[in-house]
C-alpha positions in Angstrom: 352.9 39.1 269.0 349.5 37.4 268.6 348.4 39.9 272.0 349.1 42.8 269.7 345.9 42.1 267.8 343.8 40.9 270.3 344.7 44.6 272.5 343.1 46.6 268.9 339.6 46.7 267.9 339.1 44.2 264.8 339.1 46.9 262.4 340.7 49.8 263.6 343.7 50.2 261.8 344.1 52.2 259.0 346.5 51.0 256.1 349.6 51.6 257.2 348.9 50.7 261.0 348.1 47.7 259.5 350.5 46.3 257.2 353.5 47.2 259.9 352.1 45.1 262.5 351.0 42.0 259.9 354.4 42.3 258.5 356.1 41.3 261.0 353.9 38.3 261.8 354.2 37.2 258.4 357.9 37.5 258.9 357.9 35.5 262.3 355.6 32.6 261.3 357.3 32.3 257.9 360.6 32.0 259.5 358.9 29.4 262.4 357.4 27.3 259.5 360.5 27.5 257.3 362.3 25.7 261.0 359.5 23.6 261.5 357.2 21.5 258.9 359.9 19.9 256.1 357.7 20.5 252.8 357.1 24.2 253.3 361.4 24.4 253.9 361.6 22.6 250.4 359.3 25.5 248.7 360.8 28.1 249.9 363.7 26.4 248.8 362.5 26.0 245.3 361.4 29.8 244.8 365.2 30.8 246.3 363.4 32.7 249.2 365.4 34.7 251.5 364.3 36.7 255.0 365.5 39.7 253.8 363.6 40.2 250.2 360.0 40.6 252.6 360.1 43.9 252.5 356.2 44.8 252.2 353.2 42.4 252.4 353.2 41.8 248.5 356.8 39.9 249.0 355.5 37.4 251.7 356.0 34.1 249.8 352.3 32.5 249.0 351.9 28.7 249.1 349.3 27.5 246.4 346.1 26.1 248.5 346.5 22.8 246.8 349.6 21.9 248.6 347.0 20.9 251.3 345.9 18.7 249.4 348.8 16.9 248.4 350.9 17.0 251.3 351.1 16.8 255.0 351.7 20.8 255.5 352.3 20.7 259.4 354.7 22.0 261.6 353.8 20.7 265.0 354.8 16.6 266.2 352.1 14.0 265.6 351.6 13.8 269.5 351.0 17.6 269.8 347.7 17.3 266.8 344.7 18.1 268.6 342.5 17.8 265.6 342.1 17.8 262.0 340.1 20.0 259.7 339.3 18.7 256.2 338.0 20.7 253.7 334.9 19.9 251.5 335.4 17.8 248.3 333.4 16.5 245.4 333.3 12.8 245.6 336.5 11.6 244.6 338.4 14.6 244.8 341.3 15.2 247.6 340.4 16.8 250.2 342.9 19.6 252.3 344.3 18.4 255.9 344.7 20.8 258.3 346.8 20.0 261.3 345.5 22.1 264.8 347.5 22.1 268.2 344.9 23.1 270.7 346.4 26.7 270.8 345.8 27.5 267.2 342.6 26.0 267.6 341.4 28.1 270.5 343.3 31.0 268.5 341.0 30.4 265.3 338.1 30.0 267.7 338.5 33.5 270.0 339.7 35.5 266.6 336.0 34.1 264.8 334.0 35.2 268.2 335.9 38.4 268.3 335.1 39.5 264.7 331.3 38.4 264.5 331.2 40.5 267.5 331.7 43.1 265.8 328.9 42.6 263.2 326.0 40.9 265.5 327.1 42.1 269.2 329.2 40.0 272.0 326.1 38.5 273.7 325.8 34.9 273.5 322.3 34.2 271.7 320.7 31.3 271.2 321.9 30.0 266.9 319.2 27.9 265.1 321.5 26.0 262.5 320.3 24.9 258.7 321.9 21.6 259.3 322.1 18.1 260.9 324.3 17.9 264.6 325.4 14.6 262.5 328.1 16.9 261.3 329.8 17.4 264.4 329.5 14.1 265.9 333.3 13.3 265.0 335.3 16.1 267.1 338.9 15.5 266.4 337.7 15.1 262.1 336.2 18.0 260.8 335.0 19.1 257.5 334.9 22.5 256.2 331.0 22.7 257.4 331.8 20.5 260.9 334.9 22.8 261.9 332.5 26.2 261.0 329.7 25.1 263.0 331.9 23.8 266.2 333.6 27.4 266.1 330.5 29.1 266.2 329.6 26.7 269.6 331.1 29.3 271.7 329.2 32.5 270.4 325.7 30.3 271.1 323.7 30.1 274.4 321.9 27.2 272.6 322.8 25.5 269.5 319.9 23.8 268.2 319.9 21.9 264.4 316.8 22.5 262.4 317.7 19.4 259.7 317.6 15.5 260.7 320.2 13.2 259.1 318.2 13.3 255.6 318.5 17.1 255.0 315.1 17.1 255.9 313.6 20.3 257.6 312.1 19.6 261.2 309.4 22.2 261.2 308.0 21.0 264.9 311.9 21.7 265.9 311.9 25.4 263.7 308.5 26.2 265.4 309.3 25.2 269.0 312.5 27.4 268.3 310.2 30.6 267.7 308.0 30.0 270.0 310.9 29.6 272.9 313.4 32.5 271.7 312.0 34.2 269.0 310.8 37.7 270.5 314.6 38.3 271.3 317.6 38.3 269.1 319.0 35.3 268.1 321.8 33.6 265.1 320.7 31.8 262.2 323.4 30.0 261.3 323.7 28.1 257.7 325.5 27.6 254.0 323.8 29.9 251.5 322.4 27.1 249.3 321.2 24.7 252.4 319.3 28.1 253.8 317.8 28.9 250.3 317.1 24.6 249.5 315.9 23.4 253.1 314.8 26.7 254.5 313.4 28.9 252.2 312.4 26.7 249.7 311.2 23.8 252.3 309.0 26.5 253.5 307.0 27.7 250.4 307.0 23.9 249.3 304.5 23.4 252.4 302.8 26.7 251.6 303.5 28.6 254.8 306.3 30.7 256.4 308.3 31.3 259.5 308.5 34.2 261.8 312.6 34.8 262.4 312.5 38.8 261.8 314.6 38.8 265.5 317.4 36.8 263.7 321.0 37.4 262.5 321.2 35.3 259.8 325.0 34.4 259.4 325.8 32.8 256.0 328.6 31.0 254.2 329.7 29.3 251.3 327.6 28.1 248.6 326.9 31.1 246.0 328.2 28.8 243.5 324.8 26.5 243.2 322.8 29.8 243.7 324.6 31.7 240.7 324.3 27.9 238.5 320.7 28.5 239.1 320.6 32.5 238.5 319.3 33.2 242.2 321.1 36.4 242.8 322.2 37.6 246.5 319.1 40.6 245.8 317.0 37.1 245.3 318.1 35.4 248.2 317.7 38.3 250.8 314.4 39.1 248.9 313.3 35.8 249.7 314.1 35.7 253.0 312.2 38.9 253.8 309.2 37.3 252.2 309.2 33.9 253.6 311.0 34.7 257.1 310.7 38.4 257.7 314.8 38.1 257.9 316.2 41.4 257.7 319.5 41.2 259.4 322.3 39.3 257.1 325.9 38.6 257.7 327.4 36.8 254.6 331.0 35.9 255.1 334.0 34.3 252.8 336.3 32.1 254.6 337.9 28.5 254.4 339.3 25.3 256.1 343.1 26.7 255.5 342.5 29.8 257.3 340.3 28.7 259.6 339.0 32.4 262.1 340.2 34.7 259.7 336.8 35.7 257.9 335.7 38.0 255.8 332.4 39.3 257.3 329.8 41.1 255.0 329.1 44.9 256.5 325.4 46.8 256.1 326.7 47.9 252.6 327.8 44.3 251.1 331.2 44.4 251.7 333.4 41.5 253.0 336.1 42.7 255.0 339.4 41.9 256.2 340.3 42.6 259.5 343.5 43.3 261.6 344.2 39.9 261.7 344.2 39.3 258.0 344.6 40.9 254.7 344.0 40.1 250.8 346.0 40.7 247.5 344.9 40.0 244.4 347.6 38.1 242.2 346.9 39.0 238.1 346.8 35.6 235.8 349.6 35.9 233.9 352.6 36.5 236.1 351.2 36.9 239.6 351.9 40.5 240.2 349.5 42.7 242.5 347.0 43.7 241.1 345.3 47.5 241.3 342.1 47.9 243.1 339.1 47.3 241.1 341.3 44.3 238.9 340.2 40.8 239.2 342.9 38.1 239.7 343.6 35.0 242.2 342.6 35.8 245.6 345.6 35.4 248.1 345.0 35.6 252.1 346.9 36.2 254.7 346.8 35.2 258.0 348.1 35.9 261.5 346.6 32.7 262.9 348.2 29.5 261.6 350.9 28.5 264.1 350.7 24.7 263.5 350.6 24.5 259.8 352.3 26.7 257.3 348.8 28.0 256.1 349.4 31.6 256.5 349.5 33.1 253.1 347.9 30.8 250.5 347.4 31.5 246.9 343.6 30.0 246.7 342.0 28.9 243.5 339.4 31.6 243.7 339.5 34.9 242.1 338.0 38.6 243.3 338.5 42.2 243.2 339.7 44.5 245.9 336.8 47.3 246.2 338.4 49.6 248.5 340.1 50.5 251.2 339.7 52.2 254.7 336.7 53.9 252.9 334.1 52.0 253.1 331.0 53.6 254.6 330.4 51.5 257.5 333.6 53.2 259.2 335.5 49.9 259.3 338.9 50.0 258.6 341.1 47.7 256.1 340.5 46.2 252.4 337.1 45.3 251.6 336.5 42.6 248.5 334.4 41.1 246.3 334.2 36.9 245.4 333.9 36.0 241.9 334.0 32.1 242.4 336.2 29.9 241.5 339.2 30.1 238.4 338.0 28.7 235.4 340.0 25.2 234.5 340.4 25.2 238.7 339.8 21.7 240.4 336.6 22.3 241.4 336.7 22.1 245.2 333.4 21.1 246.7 333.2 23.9 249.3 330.4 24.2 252.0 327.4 24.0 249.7 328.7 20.0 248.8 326.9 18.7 252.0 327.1 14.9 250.4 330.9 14.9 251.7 331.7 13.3 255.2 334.9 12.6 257.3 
């Protein structure tokens, strides 16, 4: 079924196109989880679920993101794991585990190349990362930030980290960068905050800038800290322009659970699902759909998770569905908007907590 997808353009189908095709996966890998990883059978045993109530996407049963936490969500044998994703977390805070066979891991990885593709072009360029390579010394344990920066590995001709171990910015390894690759394109790869802290603001603190007006820069993650310190997205890009001559942006929402299926920001700010995923938003009080333009929990869907029961999750974040198959880039599906996290939520550490380490 999986070749379905990969034989359409990422954003090609229009709403109804769409949701015939997802439906069925959802169907299928509900079903093949339901068979297959013992915890997921007990909760769709406890909301009395039954094959033949999925009618639409809104009736695909959700699992709340937190069972990741708690549980070991798999549905693949110990000696089939070929690694282990772990989400961010505060210290002292649990942390999701997220079981990979290599199949769904070279799924999540050719489904991530395909849809960047379609933002910053198929050419392999060479990705200057706002990070340490200490992240991705442990390859079968991942965190949130490790498991992001290894799937973007495959889109890079050269992957080279602009931080040492300290979060320290290496400005003879930023300048050598420009100097070898920056009069053609190239990725700059990093979490919002850690490109505003160690990039941005590393460079004004010295009292000089950068020239990366050739880059892509390709964000994630962290708008929290930004917001706490009323640094807007305008701000951010603003500042980039001033201290990098960065023009190009490609923001995207995404997370360990759902791991390929992103939600890539267009030239008009929109985050969009593709073919291979799709969004409702889930109102407080009962969890009905909500309308477009309503805010309520953010659920995601996903035709990608084969070796854990991860593909629809009821997250702890909440957002508004802004449109769909209208938006004026000429992409097709729902296109959203992140509000951050539920009030009284755990409070997950995400991408921007760079102090946690598998």
């Amino acid at each position: 079924m999986i070749e379905d997808f990969h034989a359409r353009e990422p954003y090609s189908l229009s709403k109804t196109e769409k949701q015939a095709m997802l439906l069925r996966t959802m169907q299928e890998l509900t079903e093949w989880h339901r068979h297959h990883c013992v915890p997921y059978q007990r909760f769709l045993d406890t909301i009395d679920y039954g094959p033949s109530a999925v009618k639409t996407l809104e009736d695909v049963p959700f699992l709340p993101i937190r069972a990741f936490k708690e549980l070991h969500m798999k549905s693949i044998p110990d000696d089939s794991i070929f690694k282990v994703m772990m989400s961010s977390g505060t210290s002292g805070q649990k942390q999701s585990k997220i079981y990979l066979d290599r199949e769904t891991a070279v799924l999540q990885q050719k489904v991530l190349l395909r849809l960047l593709g379609n933002f910053i072009g198929n050419r392999r360029m060479p990705m200057l990362v706002i990070d340490s390579d200490a992240m991705i010394r442990d390859r079968r344990n991942f965190t949130t930030r490790g498991a992001t920066i290894m799937g973007l590995e495959f889109a890079a001709k050269h992957m080279i980290f602009a931080l040492d171990e300290d979060m320290k910015l290496k400005v003879d390894v930023l300048d050598d960068f420009i100097q070898t690759y920056g009069t053609d394109k190239f990725i700059i790869f990093g979490f919002t905050f850690m490109v505003w802290q160690h990039l941005f603001q590393r460079l004004r603190e010295i009292g000089r800038t950068a020239d990366l007006s050739n880059g892509y820069l390709l964000t994630a993650g962290g708008w929290k800290k930004l917001v706490n310190l009323n640094i807007s997205n305008k701000d951010f890009k603003q500042t980039g322009r001033e201290v990098c001559g960065i023009t190009h942006y490609v923001d995207h929402y995404g997370m360990a659970e759902q791991t390929g299926c992103i939600y890539a920001e267009c030239e008009y700010g929109h985050l969009h699902a593709s073919i291979y995923s799709d969004v409702i938003i889930r109102r407080y009080a009962d969890f009905s759909p909500c309308n477009i333009g309503e805010k309520g929990f953010i659920q995601l869907l996903s035709s990608l998770p084969h070796s854990y029961p991860g593909h629809s999750i009821l997250t702890e974040d909440e957002g508004i569905i802004e449109g769909e198959d209208d938006c004026p880039c000429g992409r097709k599906g729902k296109y959203i908007r992140i509000l951050g996290r539920v009030k009284q939520a755990e409070i997950r550490g995400c991408s921007d907590t760079y102090g946690a380490r598998v």
